[in-house]
C-alpha positions in Angstrom: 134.3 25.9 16.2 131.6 25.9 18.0 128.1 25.0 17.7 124.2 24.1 19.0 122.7 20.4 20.0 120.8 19.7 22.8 121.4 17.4 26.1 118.8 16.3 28.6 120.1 14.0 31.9 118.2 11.8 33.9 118.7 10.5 37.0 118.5 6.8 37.4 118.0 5.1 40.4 119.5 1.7 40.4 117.2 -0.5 43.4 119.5 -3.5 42.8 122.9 -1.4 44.1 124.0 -1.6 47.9 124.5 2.0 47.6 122.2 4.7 45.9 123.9 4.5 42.6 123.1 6.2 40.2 123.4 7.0 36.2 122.9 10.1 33.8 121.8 9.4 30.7 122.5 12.4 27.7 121.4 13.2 24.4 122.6 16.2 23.1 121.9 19.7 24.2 121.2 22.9 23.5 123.9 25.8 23.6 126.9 26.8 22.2 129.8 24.7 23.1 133.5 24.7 22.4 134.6 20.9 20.6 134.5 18.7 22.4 135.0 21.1 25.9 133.5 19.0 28.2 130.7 20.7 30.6 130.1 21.0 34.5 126.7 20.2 35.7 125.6 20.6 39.0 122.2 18.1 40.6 120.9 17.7 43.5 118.5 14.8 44.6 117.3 14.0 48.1 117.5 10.1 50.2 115.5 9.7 53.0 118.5 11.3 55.2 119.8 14.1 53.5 120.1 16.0 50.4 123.4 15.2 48.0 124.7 17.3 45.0 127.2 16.2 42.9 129.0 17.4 39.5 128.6 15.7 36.5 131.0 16.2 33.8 129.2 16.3 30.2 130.8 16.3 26.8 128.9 17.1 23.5 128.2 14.7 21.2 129.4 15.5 17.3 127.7 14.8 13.8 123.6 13.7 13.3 123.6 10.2 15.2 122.3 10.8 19.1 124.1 8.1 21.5 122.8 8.1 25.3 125.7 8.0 27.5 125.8 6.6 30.7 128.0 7.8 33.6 127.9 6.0 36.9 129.3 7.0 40.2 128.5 6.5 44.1 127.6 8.5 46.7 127.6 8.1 50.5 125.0 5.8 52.0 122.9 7.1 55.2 126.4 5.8 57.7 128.6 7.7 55.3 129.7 4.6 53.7 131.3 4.8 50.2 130.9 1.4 47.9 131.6 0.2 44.4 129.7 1.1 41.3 128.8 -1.5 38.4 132.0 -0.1 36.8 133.9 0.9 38.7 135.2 2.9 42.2 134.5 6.5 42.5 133.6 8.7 45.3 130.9 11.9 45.5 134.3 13.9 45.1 135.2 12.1 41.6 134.6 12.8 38.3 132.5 10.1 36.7 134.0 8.5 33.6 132.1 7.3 30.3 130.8 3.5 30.4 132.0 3.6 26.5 135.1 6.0 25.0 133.1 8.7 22.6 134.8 8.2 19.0 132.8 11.3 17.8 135.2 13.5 20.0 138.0 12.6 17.7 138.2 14.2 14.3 138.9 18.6 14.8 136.9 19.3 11.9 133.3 17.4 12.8 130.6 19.8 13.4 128.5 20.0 16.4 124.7 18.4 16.3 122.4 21.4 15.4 119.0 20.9 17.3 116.6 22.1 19.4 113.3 20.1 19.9 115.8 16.8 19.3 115.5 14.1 17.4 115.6 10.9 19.7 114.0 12.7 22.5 111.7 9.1 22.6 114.5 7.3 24.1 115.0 10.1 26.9 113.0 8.8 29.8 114.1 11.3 32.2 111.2 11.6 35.0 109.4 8.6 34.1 112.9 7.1 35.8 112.8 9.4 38.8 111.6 6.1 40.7 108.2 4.6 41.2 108.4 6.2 45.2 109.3 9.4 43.8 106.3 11.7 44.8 104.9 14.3 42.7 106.7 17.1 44.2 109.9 15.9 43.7 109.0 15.3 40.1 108.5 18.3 39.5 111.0 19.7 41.0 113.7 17.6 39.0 111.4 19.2 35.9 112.3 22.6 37.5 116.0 21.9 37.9 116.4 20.9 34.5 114.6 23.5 33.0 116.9 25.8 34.9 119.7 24.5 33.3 118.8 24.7 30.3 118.5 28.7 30.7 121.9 28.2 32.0 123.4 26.0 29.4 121.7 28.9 26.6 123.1 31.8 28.2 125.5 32.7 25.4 122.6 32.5 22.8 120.1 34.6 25.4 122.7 37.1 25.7 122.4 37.9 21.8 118.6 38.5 21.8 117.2 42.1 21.8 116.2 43.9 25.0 112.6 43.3 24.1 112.7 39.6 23.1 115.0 38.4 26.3 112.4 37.1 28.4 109.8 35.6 25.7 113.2 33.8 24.7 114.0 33.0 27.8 110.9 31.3 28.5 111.1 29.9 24.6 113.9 27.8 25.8 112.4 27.2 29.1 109.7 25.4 26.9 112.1 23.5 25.4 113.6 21.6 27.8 110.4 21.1 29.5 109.6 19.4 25.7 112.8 17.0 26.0 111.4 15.3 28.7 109.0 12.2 28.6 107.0 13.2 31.3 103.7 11.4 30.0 103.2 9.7 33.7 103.6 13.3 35.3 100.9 14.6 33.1 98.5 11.7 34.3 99.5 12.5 38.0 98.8 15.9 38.0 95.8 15.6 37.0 94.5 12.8 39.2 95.6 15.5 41.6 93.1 18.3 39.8 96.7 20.5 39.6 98.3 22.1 35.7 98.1 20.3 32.7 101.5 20.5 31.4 100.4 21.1 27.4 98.9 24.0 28.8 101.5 26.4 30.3 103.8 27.1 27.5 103.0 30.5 28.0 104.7 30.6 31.5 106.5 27.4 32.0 108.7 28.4 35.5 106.5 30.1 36.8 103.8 27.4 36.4 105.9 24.9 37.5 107.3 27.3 40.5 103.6 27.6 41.8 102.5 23.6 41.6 105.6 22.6 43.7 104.5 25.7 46.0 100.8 24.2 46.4 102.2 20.6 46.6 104.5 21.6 49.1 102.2 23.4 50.9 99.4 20.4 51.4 102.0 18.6 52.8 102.9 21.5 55.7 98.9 22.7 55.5 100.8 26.7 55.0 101.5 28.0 52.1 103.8 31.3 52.0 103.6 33.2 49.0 106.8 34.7 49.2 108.5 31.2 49.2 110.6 30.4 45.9 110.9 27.0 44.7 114.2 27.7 43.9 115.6 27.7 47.4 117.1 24.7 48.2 117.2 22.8 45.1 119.2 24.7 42.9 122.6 25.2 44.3 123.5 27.7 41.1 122.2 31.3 41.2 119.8 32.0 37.8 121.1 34.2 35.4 119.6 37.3 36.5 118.4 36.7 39.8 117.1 40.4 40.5 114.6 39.4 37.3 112.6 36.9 39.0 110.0 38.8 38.9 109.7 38.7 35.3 109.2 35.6 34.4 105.3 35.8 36.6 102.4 34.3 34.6 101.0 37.5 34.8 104.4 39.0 33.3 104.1 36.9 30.8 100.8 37.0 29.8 101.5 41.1 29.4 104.3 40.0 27.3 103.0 38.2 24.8 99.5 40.7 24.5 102.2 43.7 23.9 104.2 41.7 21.0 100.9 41.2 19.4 99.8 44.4 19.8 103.3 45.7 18.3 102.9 44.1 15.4 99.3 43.8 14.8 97.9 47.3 16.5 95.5 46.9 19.1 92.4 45.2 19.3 88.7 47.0 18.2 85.4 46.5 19.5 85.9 43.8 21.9 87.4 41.8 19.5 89.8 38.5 20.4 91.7 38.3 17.4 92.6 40.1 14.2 90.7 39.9 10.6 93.1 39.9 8.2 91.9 40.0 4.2 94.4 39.1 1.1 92.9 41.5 -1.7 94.5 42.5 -5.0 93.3 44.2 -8.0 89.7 43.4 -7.8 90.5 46.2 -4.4 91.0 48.8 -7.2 87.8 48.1 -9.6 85.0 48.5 -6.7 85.1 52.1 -4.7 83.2 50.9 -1.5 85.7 47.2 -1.5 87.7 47.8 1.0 85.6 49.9 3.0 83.0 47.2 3.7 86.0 45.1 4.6 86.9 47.6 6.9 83.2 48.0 8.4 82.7 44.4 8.4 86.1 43.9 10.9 89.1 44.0 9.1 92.1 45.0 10.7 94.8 43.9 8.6 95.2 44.3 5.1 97.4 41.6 2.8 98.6 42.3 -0.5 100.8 39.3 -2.0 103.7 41.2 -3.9 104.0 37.8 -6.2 100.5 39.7 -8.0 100.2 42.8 -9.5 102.5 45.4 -9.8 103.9 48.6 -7.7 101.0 50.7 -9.2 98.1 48.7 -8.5 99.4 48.0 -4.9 100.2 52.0 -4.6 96.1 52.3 -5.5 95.1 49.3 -2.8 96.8 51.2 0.1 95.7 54.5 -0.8 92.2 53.1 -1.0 92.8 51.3 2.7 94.3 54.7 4.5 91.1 56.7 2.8 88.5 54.0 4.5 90.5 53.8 7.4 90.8 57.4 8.5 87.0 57.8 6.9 86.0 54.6 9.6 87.6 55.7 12.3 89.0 51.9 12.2 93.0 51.3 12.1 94.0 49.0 9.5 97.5 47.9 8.7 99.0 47.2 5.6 100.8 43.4 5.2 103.1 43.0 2.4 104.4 39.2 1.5 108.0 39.2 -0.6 107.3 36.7 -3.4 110.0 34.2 -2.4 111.6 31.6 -4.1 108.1 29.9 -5.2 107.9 27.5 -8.0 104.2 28.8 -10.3 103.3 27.8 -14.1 104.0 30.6 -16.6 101.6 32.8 -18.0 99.2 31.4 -20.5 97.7 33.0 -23.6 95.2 35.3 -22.7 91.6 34.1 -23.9 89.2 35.8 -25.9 87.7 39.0 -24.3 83.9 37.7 -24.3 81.7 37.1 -21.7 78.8 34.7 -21.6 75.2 35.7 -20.8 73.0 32.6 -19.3 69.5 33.1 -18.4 68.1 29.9 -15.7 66.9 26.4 -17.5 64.8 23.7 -16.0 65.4 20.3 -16.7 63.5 20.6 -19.7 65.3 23.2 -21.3 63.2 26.1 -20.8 64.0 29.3 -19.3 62.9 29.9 -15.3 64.2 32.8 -14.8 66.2 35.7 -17.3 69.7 36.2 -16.7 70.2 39.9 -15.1 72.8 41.7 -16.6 74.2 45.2 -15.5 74.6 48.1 -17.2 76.7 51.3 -16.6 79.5 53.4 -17.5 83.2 52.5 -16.5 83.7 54.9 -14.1 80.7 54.3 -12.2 82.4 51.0 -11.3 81.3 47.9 -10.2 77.5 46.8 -9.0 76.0 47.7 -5.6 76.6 45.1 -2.9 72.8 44.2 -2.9 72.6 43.4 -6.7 73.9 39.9 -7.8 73.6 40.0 -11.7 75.1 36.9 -14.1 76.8 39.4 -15.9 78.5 42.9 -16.1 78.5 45.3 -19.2 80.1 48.8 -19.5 78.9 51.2 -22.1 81.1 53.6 -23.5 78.2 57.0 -23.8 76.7 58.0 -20.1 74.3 59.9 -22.4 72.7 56.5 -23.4 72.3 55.0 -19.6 70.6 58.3 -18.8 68.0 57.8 -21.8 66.7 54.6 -20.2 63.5 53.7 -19.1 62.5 50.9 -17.0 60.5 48.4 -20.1 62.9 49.7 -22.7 64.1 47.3 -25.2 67.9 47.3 -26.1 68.5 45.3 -29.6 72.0 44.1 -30.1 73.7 41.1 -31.9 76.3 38.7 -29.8 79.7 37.3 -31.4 78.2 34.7 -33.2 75.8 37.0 -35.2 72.7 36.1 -33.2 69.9 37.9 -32.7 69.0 39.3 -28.7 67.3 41.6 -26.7 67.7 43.6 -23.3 64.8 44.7 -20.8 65.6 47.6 -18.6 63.9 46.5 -15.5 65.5 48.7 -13.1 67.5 52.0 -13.0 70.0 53.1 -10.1 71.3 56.2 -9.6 75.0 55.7 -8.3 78.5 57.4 -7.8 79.1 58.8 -11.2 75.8 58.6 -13.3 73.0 56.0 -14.2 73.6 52.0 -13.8 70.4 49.7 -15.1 69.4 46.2 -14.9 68.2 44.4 -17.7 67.0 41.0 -18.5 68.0 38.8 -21.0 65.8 35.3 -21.9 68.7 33.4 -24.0 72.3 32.5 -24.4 74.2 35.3 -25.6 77.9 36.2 -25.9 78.9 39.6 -25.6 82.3 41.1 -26.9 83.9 44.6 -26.5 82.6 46.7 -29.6 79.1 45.1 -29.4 76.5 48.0 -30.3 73.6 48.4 -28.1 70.5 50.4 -30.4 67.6 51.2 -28.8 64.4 52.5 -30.5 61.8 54.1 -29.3 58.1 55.1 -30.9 58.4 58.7 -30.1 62.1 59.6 -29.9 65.3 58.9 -32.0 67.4 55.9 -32.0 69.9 56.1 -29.2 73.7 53.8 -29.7 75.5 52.4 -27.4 78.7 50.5 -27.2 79.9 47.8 -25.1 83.4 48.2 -23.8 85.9 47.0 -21.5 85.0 43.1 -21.7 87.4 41.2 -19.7 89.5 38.2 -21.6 88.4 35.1 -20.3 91.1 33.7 -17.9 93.3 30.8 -19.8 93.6 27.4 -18.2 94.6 23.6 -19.4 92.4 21.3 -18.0 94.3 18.1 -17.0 93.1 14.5 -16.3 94.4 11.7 -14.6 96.6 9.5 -17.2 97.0 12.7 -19.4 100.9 13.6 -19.7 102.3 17.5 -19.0 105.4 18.7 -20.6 106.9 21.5 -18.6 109.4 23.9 -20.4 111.8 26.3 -19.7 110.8 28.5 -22.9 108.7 31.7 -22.6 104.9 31.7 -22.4 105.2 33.3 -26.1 106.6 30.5 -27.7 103.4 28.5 -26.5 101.0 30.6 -27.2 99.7 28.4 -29.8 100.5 25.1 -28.2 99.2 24.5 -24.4 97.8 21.4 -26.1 99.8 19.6 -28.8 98.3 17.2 -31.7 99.3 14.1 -29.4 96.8 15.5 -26.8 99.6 16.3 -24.5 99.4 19.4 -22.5 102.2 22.1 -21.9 103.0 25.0 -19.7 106.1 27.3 -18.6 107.9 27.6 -15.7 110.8 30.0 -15.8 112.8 28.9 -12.7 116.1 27.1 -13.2 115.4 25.4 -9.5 112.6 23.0 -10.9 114.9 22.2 -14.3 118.1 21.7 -11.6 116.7 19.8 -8.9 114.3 17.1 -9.9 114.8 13.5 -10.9 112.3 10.5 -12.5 109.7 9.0 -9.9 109.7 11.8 -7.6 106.2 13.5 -7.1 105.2 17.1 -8.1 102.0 19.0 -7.3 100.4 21.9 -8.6 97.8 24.4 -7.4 98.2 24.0 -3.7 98.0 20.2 -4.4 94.4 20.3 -6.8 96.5 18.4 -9.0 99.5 15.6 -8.3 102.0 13.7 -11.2 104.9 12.0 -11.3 107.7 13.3 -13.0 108.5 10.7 -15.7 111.5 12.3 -17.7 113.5 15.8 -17.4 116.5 17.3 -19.6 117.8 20.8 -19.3 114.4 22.5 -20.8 111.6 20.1 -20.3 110.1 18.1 -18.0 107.5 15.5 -18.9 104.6 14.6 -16.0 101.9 11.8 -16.1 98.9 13.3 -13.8 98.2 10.8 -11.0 95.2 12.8 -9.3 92.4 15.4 -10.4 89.1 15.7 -10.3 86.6 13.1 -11.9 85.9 16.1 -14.6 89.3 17.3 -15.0 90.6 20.3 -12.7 91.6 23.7 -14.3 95.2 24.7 -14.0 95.9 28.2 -14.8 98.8 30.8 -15.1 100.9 31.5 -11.6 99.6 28.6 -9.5 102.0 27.0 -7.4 104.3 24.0 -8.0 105.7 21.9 -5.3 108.2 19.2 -5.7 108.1 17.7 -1.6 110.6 15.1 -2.2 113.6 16.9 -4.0 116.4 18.2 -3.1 116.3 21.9 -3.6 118.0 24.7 -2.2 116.6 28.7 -2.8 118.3 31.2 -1.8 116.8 33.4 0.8 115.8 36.4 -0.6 115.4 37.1 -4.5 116.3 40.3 -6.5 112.4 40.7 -7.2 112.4 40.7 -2.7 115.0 43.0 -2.7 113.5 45.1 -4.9 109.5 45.0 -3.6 111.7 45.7 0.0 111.7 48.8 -1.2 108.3 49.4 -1.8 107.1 47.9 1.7 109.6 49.3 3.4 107.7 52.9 2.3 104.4 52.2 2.3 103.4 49.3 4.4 103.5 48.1 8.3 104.6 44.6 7.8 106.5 42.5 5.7 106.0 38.9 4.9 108.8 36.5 4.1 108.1 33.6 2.5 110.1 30.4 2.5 112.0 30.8 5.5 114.0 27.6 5.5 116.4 28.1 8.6 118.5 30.4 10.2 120.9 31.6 7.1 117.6 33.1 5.3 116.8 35.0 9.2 120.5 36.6 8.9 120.2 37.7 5.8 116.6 39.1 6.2 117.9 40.9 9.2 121.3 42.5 7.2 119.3 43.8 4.8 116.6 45.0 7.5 119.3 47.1 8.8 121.1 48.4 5.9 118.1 50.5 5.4 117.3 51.1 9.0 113.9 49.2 8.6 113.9 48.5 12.9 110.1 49.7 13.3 109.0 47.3 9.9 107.2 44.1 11.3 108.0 40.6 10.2 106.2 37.8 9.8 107.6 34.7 9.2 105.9 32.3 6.5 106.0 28.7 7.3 105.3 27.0 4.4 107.7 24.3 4.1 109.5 21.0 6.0 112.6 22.6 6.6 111.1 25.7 8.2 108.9 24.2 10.7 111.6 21.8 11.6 114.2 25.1 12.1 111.4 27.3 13.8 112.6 27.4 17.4 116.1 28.0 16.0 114.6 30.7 13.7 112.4 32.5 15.9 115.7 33.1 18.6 117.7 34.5 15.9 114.7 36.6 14.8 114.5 37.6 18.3 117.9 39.1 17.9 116.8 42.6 16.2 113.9 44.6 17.5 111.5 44.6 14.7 108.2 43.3 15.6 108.0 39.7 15.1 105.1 37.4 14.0 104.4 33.5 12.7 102.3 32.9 9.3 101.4 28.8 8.9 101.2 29.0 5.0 98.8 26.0 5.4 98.2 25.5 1.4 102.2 25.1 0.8 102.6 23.5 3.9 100.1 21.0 3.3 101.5 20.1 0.0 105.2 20.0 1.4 104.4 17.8 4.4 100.9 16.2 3.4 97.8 17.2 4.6 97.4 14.4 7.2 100.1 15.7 9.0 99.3 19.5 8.8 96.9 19.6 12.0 99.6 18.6 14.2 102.1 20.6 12.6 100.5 23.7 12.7 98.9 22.8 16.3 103.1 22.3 17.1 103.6 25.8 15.6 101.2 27.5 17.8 102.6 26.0 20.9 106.1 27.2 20.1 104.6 30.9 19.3 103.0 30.6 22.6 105.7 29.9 24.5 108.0 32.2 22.4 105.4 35.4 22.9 104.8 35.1 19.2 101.4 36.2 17.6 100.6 33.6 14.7 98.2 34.2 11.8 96.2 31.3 10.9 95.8 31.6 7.2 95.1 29.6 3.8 91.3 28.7 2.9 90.0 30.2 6.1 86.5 30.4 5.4 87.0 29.9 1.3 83.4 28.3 0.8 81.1 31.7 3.0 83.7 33.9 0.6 83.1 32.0 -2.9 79.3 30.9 -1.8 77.9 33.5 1.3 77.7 29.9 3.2 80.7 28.3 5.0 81.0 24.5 5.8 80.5 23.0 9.1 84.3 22.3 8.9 85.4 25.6 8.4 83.2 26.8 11.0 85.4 25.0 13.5 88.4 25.9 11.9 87.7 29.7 12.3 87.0 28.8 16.1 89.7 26.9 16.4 91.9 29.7 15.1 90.7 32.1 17.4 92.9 31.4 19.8 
């Protein structure tokens, strides 16, 4: 069989030898191999006389353990002298033999190491070793040569990517091997010498690289001749594709990755750097002029999470977008994300459909200012975007809005029998009739079926009733120390019983995954990580949880919000019956599909059978990365997603990711995500509490200021 690790080699100069001997040192590499087949190499390296090139003869290594290996052989000396190595005799003409026999090799049925960014890539010193009188140029160079080769040794795999995708992938592997090198001491030289910064030019590694050694080389002859190729004379092996040089230009590859964004996220408006994309679910439906501020105010992309809601609400959202859209002018495409495999808390019993009126209090208890509460029919929908009232009422009789005059008392009793009063203080004429606001000095709470009366001296009593009163959303609101029972059972059979006579809390979760896979003393979080436990018990139906952080006052935890369990062992399958069945849906009515929980290559392959089974090659993807396993498996993901020819993109699902990984490594993850995108032509979206305090407050934090900056790129 064959499979994928990674190799690097080095080449060791050995000051203490008569002769220039020298060692390679391997880790594993990246390209299919036959077992244990071993590979030809060819290096060059240059004495003070004349250049040499020799064959190395590399095997792969087998199973998860990395072992450097050491070959050692001799070359002839400036008089053409041949000598002995540390271990042994062998000319330029030999093949070099292992210091150590590999025991991995034995055993048919081991599987090859799967890896691409490596896993002891630490203990590769490849061009910190070049020699402490190697100059600069011939650094990079030995950079060049072995980023070369690892195009070379990834042929097989390039050869499998779509037409479109060949050269970001190209230069997606390119970036790879330049990131198996320890080339920390490079870095610092370059930039002493005011040339590339190395972190910089994942974009266009070779050709990068291909234009330093150019301008080196040229200081040294004081001529520098454009049409010179680094290539010549280093590189005894002709590339893959030789006549396709020209491709891999930084300008070639800037163009390449601006047109796979622009394939999958349309073009860019008004100047504009970046894209504006909005999540939005049924609160889109309740407000006509929603999403066509979000469209005026920049939005270009449109999310709808397919976990919420249902096929007829999200039929009314992207109805709602085309309208705005074609109205604006603006183009606006429609993301869709597949649920996934997530883990969220059952549905709770609704709460009482009553809504709270609360006029302003000082210290002292007396009212500052009246609560303003808004009045209209249903269909005239929600507010105006200048009016902030505390509260919302819909009346069921448009006859009775249009009676009202501004100073007109409304006389009504709340759900607790009390006695209050409404003052019309202003009237709006909007879509579909009258909408007033009216002022209210005390506490009242107002129920569907409340009757509005109003009397005046010289005309007959007008009624009113209030209608459509939202149920108060349910939540259990958990405490550190208190204990949580999860349970298999349906959100029915709790109804009466999210908090027992022992004061312990319960809620549902339907998946079999959290039941199957957890164990005492491993962590769980819920709500994007608001709240964290232990798990102290589990049987088939329940699971018992002591909360080890919330906030001081408790934090609210409510129907579908998340559940992670970071240190278990669980395995989803790629994508549910629920995703097959919402493919459906997006495959008809929306641009781009998000796939959440991508985990490795398996869940890529399936995505892309069942992407072609209905002929889906136009829909664009975006991969969700949202957990360990995926951002580990991204590189590998991304080349087997480069493999159809459906637009490709990169979420970082920071909330799950965060919980999964732990927030203090989620800046370098996702800054590690971006840097592979780049270098793989990839767009990315940047999403998960972008700017959550200017939506919730009108004023963002000085933190999430920089974060939107910082996601510009």
């Amino acid at each position: 069989m064959s499979g994928v690790s990674s190799l690097s080699a080095s080449l060791v100069t050995n000051p203490t030898s008569r002769l220039p001997h020298h060692a390679i040192q391997c880790t594993e590499f990246l390209g299919f191999v036959p077992k244990g087949r071993p590979i030809n190499v060819t290096l060059s390296w240059r004495f003070p006389v004349r250049t040499q090139v020799g064959v190395i003869q590399l095997f792969g290594l087998h199973k998860t353990k990395l072992k450097l290996k050491s070959f050692a052989f001799s070359v002839p000396n400036e008089n053409d002298q041949a000598g002995l190595c540390d271990s042994g005799t062998c000319t330029g003409d030999e093949m070099p033999v292992p210091f150590e026999n590999d025991e991995n090799l034995k055993g048919p049925d081991e599987e090859i190491v799967s890896s691409v960014l490596g896993t002891e890539v630490d203990s590769l010193r490849t061009v910190e070793h070049l020699g402490s009188k190697g100059s600069v140029v011939e650094k990079l160079k030995a950079v060049y040569l072995h980023v070369l080769a690892s195009e070379q040794w990834n042929a097989s795999q390039l050869k499998l990517c779509h037409r479109n995708y060949l050269d970001s992938a190209t230069n997606l592997i390119h970036y790879l091997a330049l990131r198996c090198l320890d080339i920390q001491q490079l870095k610092e030289d370059l930039t002493l010498l005011g040339l590339m910064n190395l972190e910089t030019i994942n974009l266009h590694v070779l050709s990068s690289l291909n234009a330093s050694i150019r301008l080196l080389e040229a200081l040294k002859s004081n001529s520098l001749n454009p049409n010179d190729s680094v290539s010549e004379g280093i590189f005894t092996e002709k590339r893959l594709d030789p006549q396709n040089d020209g491709k891999f230009t930084i300008q070639a590859m800037r163009k390449k990755a601006s047109s796979n964004s622009e394939f999958l996220l349309g073009r860019l408006q008004d100047g504009r750097t970046t894209h504006i994309m909005v999540t939005v679910g049924q609160e889109a439906t309740e407000n006509e002029t929603f999403i066509t501020d979000l469209i005026k105010a920049g939005t270009s992309i449109i999310r709808i999470n397919c976990a919420h809601g249902n096929p007829s609400i999200w039929s009314e959202i992207i109805k709602r977008v085309k309208e705005s859209s074609q109205m604006l002018e603006k183009p606006c495409r429609i993301l869709m994300d597949l649920a996934g495999p997530k883990l969220r808390t059952g549905k709770l019993k609704s709460g009482p459909s009553v809504v709270k009126i609360s006029p302003k209090k000082n210290a002292s208890g007396n009212v500052v200012f009246p609560a303003q509460v808004w009045l209209s029919h249903r269909e005239a929908g929600t507010p105006p975007t200048h009016l902030s009232p505390d509260a919302v009422l819909f009346v069921d009789d448009q006859q009775f809005l249009s009676e009202l005059e501004i100073g007109d008392t409304i006389r009504f009793s709340d759900a607790r029998g009390k006695k209050r009063l409404l003052r019309i203080s202003k009237k709006i004429h909007v879509f579909s009739g009258t909408g007033c606001v009216a002022e209210c000095t005390r506490t009242a709470y107002v129920q569907s079926g409340t009757e509005l009366h109003l009397k005046g001296k010289k005309r007959r009593s007008q009624l009113g009733k209030v209608v459509d009163v939202p149920a108060i959303e349910p939540y259990i609101r958990l405490r550190v120390g208190d204990l949580l029972v999860i349970s298999r059972c349906s959100s029915s059979e709790l109804d009466e019983m999210h908090v027992s006579m022992s004061g312990t809390h319960k809620i549902t979760c339907s998946s079999g995954y959290l039941f199957d896979s957890v164990t005492p003393g491993e962590p769980i979080a819920f709500d994007d990580g608001k709240i964290w436990g232990v798990i102290k018990g589990t049987d088939i139906s329940e699971i018992i949880v002591s909360i080890t952080h919330a906030s001081p006052k408790g934090s609210k935890l409510g129907s579908d919000k998340s559940i992670n369990i970071p240190e278990s062992n669980i395995r989803f399958e790629g994508l549910t019956s629920k995703d097959l069945m919402d493919l459906e849906f997006v495959a008809a009515h929306a641009d781009i599909v998000g796939v959440s929980f991508v985990r490795d290559i398996h869940d890529i392959v399936v995505l892309r059978q069942e992407l072609e089974k209905r002929k889906l090659q136009n829909l664009g993807v975006i991969l969700k990365i949202e957990t360990k396993s995926g951002f580990e498996n991204l590189p590998l993901m991304l080349l087997e997603a480069m493999k159809s020819s459906n637009p490709l993109g990169v979420m970082i699902a920071r909330g799950d990711l965060a919980v999964e990984c732990g927030w203090e490594m989620l800046a370098d993850m996702q800054e590690e995500i971006i840097s592979l995108c780049g270098a793989a032509h990839i767009p990315v979206v940047w999403a998960t509490q972008v700017l959550e305090s200017l939506v919730k407050s009108g004023v963002p934090t000085r933190a999430e200021i920089t974060d939107a900056a910082h996601g510009r790129r």
